[in-house]
C-alpha positions in Angstrom: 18.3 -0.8 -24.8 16.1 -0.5 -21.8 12.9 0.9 -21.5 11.5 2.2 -18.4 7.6 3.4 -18.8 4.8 3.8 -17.2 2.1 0.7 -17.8 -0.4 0.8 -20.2 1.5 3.0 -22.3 2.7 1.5 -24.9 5.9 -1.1 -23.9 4.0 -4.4 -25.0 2.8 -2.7 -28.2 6.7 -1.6 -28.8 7.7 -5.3 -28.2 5.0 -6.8 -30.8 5.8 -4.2 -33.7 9.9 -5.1 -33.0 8.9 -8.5 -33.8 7.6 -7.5 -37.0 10.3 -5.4 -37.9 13.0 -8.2 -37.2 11.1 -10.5 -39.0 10.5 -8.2 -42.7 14.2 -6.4 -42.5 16.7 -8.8 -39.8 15.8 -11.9 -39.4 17.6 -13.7 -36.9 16.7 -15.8 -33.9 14.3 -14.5 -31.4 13.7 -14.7 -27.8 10.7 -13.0 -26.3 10.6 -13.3 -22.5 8.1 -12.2 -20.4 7.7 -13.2 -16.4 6.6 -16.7 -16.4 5.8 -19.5 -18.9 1.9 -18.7 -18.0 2.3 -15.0 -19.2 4.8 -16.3 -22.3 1.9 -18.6 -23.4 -0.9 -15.8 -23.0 1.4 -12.9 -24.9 2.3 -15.6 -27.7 -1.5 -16.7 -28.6 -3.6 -13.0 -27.8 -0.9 -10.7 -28.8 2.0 -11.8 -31.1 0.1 -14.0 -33.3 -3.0 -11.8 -34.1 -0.1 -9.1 -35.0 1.8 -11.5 -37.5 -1.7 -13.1 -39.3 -2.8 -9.3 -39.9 0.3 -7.9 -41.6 1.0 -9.4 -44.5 5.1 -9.1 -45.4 5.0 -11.0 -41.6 2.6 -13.8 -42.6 4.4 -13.9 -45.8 7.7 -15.3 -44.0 5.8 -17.6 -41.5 6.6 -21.6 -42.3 3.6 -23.2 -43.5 4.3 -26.2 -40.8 4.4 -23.6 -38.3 1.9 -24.8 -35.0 -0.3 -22.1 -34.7 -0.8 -23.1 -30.7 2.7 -23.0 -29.7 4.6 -19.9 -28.1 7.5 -21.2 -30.7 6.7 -19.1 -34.0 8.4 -20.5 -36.7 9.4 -18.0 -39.4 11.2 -19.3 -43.1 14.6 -18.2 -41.7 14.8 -18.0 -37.8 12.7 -19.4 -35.2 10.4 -17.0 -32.6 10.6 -18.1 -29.1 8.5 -16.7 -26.4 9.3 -18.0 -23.1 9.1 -17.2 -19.2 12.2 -15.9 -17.8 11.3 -17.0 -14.0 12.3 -20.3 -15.7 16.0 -20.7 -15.9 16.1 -24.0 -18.5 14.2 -20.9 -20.7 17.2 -19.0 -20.6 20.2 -21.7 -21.7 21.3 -23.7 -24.5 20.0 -21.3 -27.2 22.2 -18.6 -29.1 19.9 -15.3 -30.0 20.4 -12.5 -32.2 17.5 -10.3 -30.7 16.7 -11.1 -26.6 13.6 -8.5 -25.9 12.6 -8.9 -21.9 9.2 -7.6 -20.6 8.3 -6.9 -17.0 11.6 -6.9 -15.8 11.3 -5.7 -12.3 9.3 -9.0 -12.1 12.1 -11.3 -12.8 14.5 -13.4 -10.8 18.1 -12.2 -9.9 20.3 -12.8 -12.1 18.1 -13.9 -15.1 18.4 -10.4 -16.5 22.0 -11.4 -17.2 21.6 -15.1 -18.7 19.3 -13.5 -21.2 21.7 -10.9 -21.6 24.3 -14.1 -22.2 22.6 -15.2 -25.0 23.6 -13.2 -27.7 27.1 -13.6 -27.2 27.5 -15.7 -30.4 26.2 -12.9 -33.1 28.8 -10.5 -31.5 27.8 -6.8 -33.0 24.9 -7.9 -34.1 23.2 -9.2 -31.1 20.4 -6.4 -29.6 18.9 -6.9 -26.2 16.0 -4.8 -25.0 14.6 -5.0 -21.4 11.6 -3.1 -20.7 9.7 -2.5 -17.5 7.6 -0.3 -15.2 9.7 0.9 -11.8 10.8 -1.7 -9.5 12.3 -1.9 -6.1 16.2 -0.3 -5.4 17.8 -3.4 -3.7 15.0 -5.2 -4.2 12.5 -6.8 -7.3 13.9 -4.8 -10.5 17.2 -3.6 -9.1 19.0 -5.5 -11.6 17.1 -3.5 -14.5 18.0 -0.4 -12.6 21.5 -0.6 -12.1 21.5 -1.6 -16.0 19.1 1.1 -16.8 21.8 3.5 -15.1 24.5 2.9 -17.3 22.7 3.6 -20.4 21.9 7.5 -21.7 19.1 7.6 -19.8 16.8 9.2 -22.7 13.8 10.9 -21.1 10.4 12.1 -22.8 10.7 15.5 -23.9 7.4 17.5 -25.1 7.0 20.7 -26.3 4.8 23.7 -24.8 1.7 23.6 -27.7 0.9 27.1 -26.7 1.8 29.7 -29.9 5.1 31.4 -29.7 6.4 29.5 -26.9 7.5 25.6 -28.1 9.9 25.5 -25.4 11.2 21.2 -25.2 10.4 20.0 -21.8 10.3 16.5 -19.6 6.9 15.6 -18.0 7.7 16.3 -14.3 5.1 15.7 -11.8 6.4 18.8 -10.2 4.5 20.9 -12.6 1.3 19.5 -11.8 -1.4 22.4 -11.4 -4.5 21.6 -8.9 -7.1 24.4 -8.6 -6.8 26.3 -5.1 -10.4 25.7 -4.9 -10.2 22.1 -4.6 -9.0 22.5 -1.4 -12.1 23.1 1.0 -11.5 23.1 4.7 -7.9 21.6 4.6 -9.5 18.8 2.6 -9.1 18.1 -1.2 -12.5 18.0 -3.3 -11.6 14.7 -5.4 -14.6 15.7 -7.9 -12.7 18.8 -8.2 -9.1 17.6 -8.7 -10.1 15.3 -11.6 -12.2 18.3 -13.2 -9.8 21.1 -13.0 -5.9 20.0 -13.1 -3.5 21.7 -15.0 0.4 21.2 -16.4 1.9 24.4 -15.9 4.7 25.1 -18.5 8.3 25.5 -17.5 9.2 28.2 -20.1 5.9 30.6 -21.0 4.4 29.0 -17.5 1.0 28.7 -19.2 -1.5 26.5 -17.6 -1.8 23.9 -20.1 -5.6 22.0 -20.1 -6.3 18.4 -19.5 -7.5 17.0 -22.2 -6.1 14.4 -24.8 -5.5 17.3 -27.5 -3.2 19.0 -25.9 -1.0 15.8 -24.7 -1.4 14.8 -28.6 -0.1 18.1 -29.8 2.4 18.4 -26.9 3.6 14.8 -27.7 3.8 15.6 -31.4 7.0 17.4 -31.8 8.7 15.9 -28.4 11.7 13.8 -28.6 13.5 12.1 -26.7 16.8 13.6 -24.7 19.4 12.0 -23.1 20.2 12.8 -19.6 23.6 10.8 -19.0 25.2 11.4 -22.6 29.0 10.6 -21.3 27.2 6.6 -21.4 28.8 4.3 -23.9 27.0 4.9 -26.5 25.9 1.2 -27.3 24.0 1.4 -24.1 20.6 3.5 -25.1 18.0 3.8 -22.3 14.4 5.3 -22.9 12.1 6.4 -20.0 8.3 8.3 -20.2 5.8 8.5 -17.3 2.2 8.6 -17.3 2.2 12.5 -17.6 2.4 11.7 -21.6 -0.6 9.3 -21.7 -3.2 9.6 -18.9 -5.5 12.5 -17.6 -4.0 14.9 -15.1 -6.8 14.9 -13.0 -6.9 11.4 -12.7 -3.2 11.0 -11.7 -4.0 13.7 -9.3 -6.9 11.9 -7.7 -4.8 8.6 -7.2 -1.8 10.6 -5.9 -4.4 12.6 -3.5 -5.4 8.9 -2.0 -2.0 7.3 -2.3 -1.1 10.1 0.4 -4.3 10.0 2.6 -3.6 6.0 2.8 0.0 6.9 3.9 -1.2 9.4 6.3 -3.8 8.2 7.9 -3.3 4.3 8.1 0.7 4.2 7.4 0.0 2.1 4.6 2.8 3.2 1.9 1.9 0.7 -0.4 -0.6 2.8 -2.7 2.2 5.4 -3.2 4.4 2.6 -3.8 2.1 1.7 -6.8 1.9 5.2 -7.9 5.5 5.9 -8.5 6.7 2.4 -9.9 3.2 2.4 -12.3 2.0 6.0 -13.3 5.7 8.1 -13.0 8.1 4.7 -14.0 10.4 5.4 -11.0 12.2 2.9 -8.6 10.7 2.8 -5.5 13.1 3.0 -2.5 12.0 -0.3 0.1 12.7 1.9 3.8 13.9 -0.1 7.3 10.1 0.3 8.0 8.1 3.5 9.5 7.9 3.9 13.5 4.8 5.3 14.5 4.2 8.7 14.3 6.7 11.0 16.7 3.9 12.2 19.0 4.8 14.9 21.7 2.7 15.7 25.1 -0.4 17.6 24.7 -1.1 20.4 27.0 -3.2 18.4 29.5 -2.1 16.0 32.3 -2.9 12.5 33.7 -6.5 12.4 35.2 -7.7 15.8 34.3 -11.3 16.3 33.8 -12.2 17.0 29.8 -15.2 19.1 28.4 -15.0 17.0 25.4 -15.3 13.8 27.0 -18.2 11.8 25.2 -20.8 9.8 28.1 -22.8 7.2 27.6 -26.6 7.5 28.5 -28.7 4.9 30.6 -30.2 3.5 27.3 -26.5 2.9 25.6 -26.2 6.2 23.7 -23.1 8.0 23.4 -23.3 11.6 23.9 -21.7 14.7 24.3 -20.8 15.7 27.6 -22.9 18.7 27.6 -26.0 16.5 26.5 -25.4 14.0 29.2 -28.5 12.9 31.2 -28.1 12.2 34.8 -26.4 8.9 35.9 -24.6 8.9 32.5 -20.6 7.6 32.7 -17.9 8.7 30.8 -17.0 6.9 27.9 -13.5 5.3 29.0 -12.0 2.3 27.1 -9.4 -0.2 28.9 -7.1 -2.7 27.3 -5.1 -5.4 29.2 -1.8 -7.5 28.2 -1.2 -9.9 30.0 2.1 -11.5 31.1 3.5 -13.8 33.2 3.0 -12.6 37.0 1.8 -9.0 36.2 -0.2 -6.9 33.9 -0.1 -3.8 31.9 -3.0 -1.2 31.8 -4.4 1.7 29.6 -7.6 3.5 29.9 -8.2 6.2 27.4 -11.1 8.9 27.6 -12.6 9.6 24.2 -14.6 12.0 22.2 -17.3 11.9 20.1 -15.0 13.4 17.5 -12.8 10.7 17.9 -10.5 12.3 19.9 -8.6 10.6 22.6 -6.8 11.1 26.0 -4.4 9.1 28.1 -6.3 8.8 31.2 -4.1 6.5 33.0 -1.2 4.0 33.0 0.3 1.2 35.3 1.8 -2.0 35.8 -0.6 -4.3 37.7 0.5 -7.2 39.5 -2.6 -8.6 39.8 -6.5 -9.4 38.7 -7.9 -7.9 41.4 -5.5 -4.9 41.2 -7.0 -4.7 37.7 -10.4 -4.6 38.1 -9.3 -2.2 40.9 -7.4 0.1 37.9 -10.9 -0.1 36.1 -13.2 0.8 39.0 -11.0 4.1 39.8 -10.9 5.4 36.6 -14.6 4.6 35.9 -14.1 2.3 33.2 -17.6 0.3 32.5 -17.1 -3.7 32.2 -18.5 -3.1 28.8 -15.5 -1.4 27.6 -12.6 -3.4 29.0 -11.1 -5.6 26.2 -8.1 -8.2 27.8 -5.5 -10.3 25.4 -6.4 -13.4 25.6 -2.7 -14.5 23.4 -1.4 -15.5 26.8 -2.4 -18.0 29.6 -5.7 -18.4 27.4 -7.7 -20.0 29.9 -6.8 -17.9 32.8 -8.1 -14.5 30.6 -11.2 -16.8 29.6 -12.2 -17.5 33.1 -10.9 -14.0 34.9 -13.1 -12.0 32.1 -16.0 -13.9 32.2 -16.1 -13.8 36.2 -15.8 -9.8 35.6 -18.0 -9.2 33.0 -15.4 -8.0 30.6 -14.2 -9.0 27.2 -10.9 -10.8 25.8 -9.6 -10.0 22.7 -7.2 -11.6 19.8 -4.4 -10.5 17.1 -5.5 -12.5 13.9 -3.8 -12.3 10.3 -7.1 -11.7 8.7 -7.5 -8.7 6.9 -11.1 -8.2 8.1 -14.0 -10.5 9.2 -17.8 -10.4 7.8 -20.0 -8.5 10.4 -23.6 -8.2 11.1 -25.3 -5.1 12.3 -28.6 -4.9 14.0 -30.6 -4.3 11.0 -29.3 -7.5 9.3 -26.6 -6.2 7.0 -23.9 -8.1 6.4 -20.1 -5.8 6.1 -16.5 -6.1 6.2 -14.9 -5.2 9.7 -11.2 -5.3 10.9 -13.1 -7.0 13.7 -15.5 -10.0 14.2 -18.7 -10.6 16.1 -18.5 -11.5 19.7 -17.9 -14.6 19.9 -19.4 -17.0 23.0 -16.4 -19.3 24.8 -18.0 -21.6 27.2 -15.3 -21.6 30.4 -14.8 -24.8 32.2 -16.5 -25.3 35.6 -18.6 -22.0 34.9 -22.0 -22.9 33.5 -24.0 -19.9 32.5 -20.9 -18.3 32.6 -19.2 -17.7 28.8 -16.3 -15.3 28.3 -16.7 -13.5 25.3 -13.5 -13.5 22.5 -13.2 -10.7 19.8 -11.0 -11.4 16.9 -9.4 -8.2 15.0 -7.0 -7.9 12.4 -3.4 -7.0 13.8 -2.7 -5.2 10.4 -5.6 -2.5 9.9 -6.2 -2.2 13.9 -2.6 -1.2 13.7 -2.9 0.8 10.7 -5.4 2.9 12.2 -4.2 3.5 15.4 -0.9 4.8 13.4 -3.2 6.9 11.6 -5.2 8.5 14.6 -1.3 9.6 16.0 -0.4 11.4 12.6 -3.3 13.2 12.8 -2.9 13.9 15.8 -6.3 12.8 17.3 -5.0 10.2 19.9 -2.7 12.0 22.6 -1.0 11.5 25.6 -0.3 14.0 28.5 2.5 16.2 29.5 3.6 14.1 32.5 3.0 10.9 30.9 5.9 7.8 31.5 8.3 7.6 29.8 8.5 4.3 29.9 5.0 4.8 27.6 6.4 6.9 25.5 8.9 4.8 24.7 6.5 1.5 23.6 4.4 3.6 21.9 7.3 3.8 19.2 8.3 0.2 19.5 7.0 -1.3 16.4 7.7 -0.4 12.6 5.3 -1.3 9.5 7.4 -3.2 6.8 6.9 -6.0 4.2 7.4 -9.6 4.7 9.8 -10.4 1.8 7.7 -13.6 0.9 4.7 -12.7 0.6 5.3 -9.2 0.0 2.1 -8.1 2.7 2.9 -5.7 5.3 3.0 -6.6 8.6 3.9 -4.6 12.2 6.9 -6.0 13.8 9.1 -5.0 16.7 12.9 -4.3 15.2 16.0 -5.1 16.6 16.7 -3.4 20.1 12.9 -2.7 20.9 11.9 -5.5 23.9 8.6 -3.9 25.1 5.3 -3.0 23.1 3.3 -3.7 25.8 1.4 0.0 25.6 1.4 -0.2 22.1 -0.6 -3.4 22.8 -3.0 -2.2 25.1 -3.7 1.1 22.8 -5.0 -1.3 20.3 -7.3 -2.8 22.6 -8.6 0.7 23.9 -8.8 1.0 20.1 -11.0 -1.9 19.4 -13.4 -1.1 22.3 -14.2 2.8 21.2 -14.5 1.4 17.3 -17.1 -1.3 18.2 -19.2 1.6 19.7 -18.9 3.8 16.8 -15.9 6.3 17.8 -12.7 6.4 16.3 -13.3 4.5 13.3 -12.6 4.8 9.5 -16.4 4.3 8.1 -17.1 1.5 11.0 -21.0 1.1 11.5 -21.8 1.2 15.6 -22.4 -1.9 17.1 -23.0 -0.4 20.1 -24.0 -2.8 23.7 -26.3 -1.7 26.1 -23.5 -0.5 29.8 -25.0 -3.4 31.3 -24.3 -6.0 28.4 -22.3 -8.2 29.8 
């Protein structure tokens, strides 16, 4: 049997009250696996054991030498063992009537099948049950779900509680109800959501409330129904989601921000939870997501912008219209640097966050850089350079110039103060002083930001369509712009931006960031960022 359910829905319970059956009407050897040894030890001593000492034809057939502290539970005819099945020397040597296997999509490949192995001696009688939330196709779990695919696949069937009607249906996300009026403005009133979901029924189409009544009567008379009937019929596989168990509106509201995290940052992991946890479906592991598809907007290189934000005398960053005299546009510019030449963006920026290309170029030269920046009126405050390259050189060229050097860290985020002495979490640090050889007086300053949520949320800004470029942009740019992909480091499991095979340049990409990083420290751009904002002549 395998079972295939949403967590915190009952598969640990089902595990502990098998146990108890075995024991009263089948005894025969046991093996309870969970992941590791750890987790064996934990489920043996908080959940097994309470269950055996509190019913009583259990406790009867426990050995009176049995160790109460050891994750072997010795009953009058057949020992209990519950072991880790990450460790292999768990999983030999022992012939089992009854394997049961939790958290399988946890497990090591292959050990589904040495567990499987070990009741080959009982013949007939030997049962195996692996149970699990979804896992990964190709991936963690896809051994459980090529084995869950062979069985009858039995799905959760409810019927429609409304009088008259009874009609025996699956819990389908599909037939998930929010209220139109949750939607405000293009956006989705959370509060609203979790107050006012509904399951629509797919016979009488009523729309069924959320409450736990109405799952409990629902639930009542359901059964389970097999979707792949022509399996052998000693292969029986049960599946339920989160549908059956848990509040609408609250599946709702982490679906809602499972998408916005996808959306706006690229960060697919939230829905990943959603489906394997709440629906108990296999989540497909994808190549890895290029950056959004952008095409031109209706402007070109260089043109003047209403919407271009300034910045005041005093440091404050205004509306164009509210501009004082001798204000400067609010243009950030970010620098890789290679070996023998340079590439250049500067980007003009709303208030709103919005953002224009302003210009492009390969430089071959410092000089032909701070050039670039004086052309398209770029303040020294706002030019970031990587620094990941000939370090010293960009520590001693930025300093000379007034500018800033910036580097790609693994961090996730870095504690920040702000000006009124609070302390919060940043995807960028505080400036931080370098002192450069043979230039007393002279320091260049070095930002550190976190490669994974600067990139994140410069993905973000292109799927919504806030950061553009023109119609008669390069296409050279156009091409780095889509030359890295977000995927998961199959070690550690984190995501991580990477270039894939065939991609050679990202040197845009790069300096987008850095334009990024420059309009986020001042306030613009940002996902809930507070301004740290520097006076145009800080240096």
């Amino acid at each position: 049997m395998t079972v295939l359910a949403s967590i915190q829905s009952g598969k640990s319970l089902f595990a502990r009250l098998l146990t108890c059956w075995i024991a009263e009407h089948a005894p025969g050897p046991t093996l309870l696996l969970q992941a590791t040894d750890p987790e064996a030890k934990d489920f043996a001593l908080r959940y097994l054991r309470p269950v055996f000492k509190n019913t009583p034809p259990v406790l009867a057939r426990m050995k009176a030498d049995d160790m109460e502290r050891s994750t072997t539970i010795d009953f009058d005819r057949f020992p209990l063992y519950c072991r880790g099945a990450w460790n292999e020397g768990n999983l030999q040597r022992l012939s089992i009537r009854y394997v049961i296997g939790d958290e399988c999509w946890l497990w090591p490949p292959g050990h589904l099948q040495e567990a499987s192995a070990r009741v080959t001696a009982f013949g007939w009688m030997g049962k195996r049950v692996f149970m699990t939330q979804g896992g990964t196709l190709g991936g963690k779990g896809g051994e459980f779900h090529a084995l869950h695919e062979t069985t009858d696949q039995r799905d959760w069937n409810f019927r429609c509680p409304k009088e008259g009607c009874g009609f025996l249906q699956p819990w389908l996300w599909e037939m998930i109800r929010f209220p139109e009026s949750a939607k405000v403005s293009g956006s989705w009133d959370l509060n609203a959501v979790a107050d006012g979901t509904k399951y629509e029924c797919a016979g009488c189409h009523t729309l069924l409330d959320d409450n736990a009544g109405t799952r409990s009567e629902a639930n009542a008379r359901g059964e389970f129904v097999a979707t792949n009937p022509l399996a052998y019929h000693g292969k029986v596989g049960l599946h339920w989601n989160a549908l059956a168990t848990m509040a609408w509106g609250e599946l709702g509201v982490m679906m809602l921000k499972a998408k916005e995290s996808a959306d706006t940052y690229g960060d697919n992991e939230p829905r990943r939870i959603f489906k394997q946890k709440r629906l108990a479906m296999p989540w497909q592991e994808e190549g890895g997501e290029i950056v959004a598809d952008a095409t031109a907007s209706d402007y070109n290189l260089g043109d003047a912008w209403e919407a271009e934000a300034m910045i005041t005398g005093k440091g404050r960053v205004v509306d164009g219209k509210d501009a004082p005299a001798g204000s400067i546009p609010f243009r950030t510019m970010g620098v890789d640097v290679q070996r023998g030449h340079f590439w250049v963006v500067v980007r003009s920026w709303a208030k709103s966050g919005h953002s224009r290309l302003y210009g492009f170029a390969k430089v071959e030269t410092w000089a032909g850089v701070e050039d670039f920046a004086k052309k398209a009126s770029v303040h020294k405050a706002l030019v970031l350079v990587d620094s990941g390259d000939q370090t010293t050189d960009v520590y001693r060229e930025t300093a000379r110039r007034g500018w800033k050097c910036a580097r790609g860290s693994g961090n996730e985020d870095f504690a920040v103060t702000d000006r009124d002495g609070k302390t919060t979490r940043r995807f960028y640090s505080e400036r931080q002083r370098i002192q450069v050889p043979g230039m007393p007086g002279q320091p260049a300053h070095l930002i550190s930001w976190s490669n994974l949520a600067g990139k994140d949320l410069l993905h973000g800004m292109r799927v919504k369509r806030l950061h553009s470029f023109p119609r008669n942009a390069d296409p050279f740019y156009i091409e780095m712009m889509a030359s890295e992909v977000r995927v998961k480091d199959k070690r550690t499991g984190k995501p991580m931006w990477i270039m894939p095979q065939g991609k050679k340049d990202n040197h845009a990409w790069d300096c987008e960031c850095l334009c990024l990083l420059a309009a986020v420290r001042w306030g613009i751009g940002s996902r809930g960022e507070v301004s740290v904002t520097e006076a145009p002549d800080a240096a």
